[in-house]
N, C-alpha and C positions, 0 to 999 in steps of 0.2 A: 504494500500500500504506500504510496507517495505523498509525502509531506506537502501541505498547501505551501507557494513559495508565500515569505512576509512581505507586505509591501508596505512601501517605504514614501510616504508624504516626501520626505526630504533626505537626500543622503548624505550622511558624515562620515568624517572616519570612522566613526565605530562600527557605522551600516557595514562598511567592509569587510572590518574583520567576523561582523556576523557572518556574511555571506560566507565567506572563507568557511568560517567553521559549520557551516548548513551545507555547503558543498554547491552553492548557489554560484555562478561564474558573471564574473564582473565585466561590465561593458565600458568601455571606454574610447573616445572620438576624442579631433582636435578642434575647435573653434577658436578662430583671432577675431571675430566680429559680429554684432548685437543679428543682424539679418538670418547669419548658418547658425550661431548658437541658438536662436529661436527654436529653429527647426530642429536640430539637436536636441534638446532638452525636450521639446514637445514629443519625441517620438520614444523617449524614456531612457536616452542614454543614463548609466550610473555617474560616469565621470564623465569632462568637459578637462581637456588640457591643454589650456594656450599656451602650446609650444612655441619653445624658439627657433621650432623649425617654417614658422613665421619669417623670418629673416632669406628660406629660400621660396615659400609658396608665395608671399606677398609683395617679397622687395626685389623676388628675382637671381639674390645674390648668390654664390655656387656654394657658401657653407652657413653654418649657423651662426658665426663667429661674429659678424657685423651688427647683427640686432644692438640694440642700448637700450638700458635698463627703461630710460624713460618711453620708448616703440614697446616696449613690453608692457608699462603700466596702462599704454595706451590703447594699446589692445584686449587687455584683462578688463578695462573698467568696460570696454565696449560690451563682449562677453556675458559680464555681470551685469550688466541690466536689462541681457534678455532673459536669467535663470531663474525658473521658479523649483524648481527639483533636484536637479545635479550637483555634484561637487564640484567646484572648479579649483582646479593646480595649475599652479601657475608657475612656469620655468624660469630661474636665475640664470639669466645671461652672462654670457663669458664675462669674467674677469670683474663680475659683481662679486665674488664668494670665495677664489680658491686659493688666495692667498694672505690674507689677512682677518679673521677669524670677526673682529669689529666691523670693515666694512661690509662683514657676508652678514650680521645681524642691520646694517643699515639699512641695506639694500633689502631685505625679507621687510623690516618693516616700513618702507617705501614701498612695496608690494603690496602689502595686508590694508594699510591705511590709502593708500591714493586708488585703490582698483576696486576693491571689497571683496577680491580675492582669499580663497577659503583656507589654502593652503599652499606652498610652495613644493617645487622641487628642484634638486642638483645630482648630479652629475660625478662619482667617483666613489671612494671607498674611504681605505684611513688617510690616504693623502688630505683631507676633506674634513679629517673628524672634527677638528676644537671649532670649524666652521659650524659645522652640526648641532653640537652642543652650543655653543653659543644662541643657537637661533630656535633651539628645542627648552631651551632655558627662559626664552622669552614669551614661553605658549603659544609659539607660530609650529603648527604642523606639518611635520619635513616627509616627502616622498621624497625615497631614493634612486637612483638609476647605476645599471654597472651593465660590463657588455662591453657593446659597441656601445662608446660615448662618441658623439658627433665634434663636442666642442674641443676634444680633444685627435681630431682628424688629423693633423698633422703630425701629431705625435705617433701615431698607429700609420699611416703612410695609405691608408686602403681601408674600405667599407665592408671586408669580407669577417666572415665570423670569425669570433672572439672566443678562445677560454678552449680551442679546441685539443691544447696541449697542458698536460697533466700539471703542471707549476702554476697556471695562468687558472684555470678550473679554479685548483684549490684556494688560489689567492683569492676568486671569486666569492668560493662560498664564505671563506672568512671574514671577509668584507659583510657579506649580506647579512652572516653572526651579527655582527659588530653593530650592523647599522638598526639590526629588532634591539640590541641589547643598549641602544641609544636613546630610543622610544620612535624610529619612525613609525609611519603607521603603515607604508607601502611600500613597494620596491617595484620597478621595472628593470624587466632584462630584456636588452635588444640585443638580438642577430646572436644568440648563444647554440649549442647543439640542444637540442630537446632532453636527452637525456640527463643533461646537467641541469638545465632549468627545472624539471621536474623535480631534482635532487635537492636543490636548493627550495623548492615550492613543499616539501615535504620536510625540510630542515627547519623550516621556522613559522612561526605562528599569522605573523602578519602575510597582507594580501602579497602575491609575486603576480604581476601584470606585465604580458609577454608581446612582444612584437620581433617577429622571426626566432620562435623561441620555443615551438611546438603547444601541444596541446595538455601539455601536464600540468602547467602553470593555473593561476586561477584566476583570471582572466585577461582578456586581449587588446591592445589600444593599435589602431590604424591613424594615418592621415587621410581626412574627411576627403580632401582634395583629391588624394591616392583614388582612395575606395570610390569615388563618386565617378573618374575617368576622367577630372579635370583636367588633370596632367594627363602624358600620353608617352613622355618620353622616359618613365620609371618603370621598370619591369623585376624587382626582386622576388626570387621566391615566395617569399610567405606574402605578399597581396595578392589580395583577390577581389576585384573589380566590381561591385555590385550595380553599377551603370557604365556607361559609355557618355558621360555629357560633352565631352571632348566634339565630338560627331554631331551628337545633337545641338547643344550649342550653337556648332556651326553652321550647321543645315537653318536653324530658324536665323540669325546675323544674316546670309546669304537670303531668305524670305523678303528679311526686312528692305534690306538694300534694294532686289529687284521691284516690291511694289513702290517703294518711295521714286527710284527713279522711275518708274512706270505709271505712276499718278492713282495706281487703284488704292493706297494708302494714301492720307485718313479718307474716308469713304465716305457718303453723305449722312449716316449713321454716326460717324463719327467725328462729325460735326455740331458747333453749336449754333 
């Protein structure tokens, strides 16, 4: 007989670790803007994560590195006043956090206060930690991420998966110890072997949220963008495309233009 799943007016971090512990799998989407988080939220995502990977869907630019703090708050506050349900995390932009332990609690509570952002998250392990504590210290709720970190791309040289050799693993799952035994309430693993993410998702209490990371994990986060077929020039693995707007899109742009120059747009209907 199957448990009715709970449902959740609003969801916090605690909703997470319920689900976790119900065996309930967490949904998670990206939104940088009041329009798609709308539609995000209304459609029941759990999480809403205004990524810094903002910096390539929105600005164009080929890494995450460019974003600033303030394009970040600017996009959370947008965000947040479309959400009536979800949690929204909110990512610390390069070089707000990872090396000076003060300015990574600045920058969180320039997050928390200018956006109304629910929670943040970063990017690494112990390299990261008196960051962590400092900013768990001031009752800002810290998601963590380990894996492929983007903002540290140049340091890894390549976007292929991460942790697949037994030093790198371990370091991993120590780190993920480390960071439940700090009080995060989350973690994301990108682009890891599934076996090891599952490993890690059965090693510790809080939620493990996977993107290229398999299906062991306890739940998934995509870019909206990815998943919608916005983009057209991304093809990794673990996406999977639930539209093609790329095409569609274009097909009605292409509509528009031939009625406009053809006169049948606006029509007498569509006149005042």
């Amino acid at each position: 007989m199957s448990v009715a799943k709970k449902q959740y007016k609003r969801i916090t971090t605690k909703s997470l670790v319920e689900m976790k512990a119900n065996g309930e799998k967490i949904s998670m989407l990206t939104a940088y803007d009041y329009t798609m988080a709308k539609i995000v939220d209304g459609a029941g995502i759990d999480v809403i994560l205004v990524g810094d990977s903002a910096s390539n869907v929105m600005a164009g630019h080929e890494t995450t590195l460019p974003i600033t703090l303030n394009e970040m708050i600017y996009h959370a506050s947008s965000v947040v006043r479309a959400v009536e349900r979800s949690l929204v995390v909110v990512d610390l932009p390069f070089g707000s956090y990872q090396s000076d332990p003060k300015e990574a609690l600045r920058s969180a509570i320039r997050i928390m206060k200018e956006s109304g952002g629910h929670s943040i998250k970063v990017e690494g392990g112990k390299e990261i930690k008196e960051s962590i504590k400092r900013i768990l210290n001031a009752g800002i709720p810290v998601m963590g991420h380990l894996g492929l970190t983007p903002q540290s791309i140049y340091k890894f040289g390549t976007y292929t998966v991460r942790a697949k050799e037994e030093e790198e693993a371990e370091k991993l799952l120590e780190d993920a110890l480390m960071l439940e035994r700090l009080g995060c309430f989350a973690l994301v693993l990108e682009k890891v072997p599934a076996t090891l993410a599952e490993r890690v998702a059965k090693s510790i209490t809080i939620p493990v949220i996977g993107i290229g990371a398999g299906g062991g994990v306890d739940g998934q986060v995509l870019v909206t963008h990815d998943m919608l077929g916005m983009t057209h020039e991304f093809h990794p693995r673990f996406l999977r495309r639930y539209l093609d707007l790329y095409s569609e899109m274009t097909t009605a742009f292409e509509s528009y233009i031939t009625d406009v120059k053809s006169k049948d747009f606006p029509s007498e209907k569509e006149q005042y």
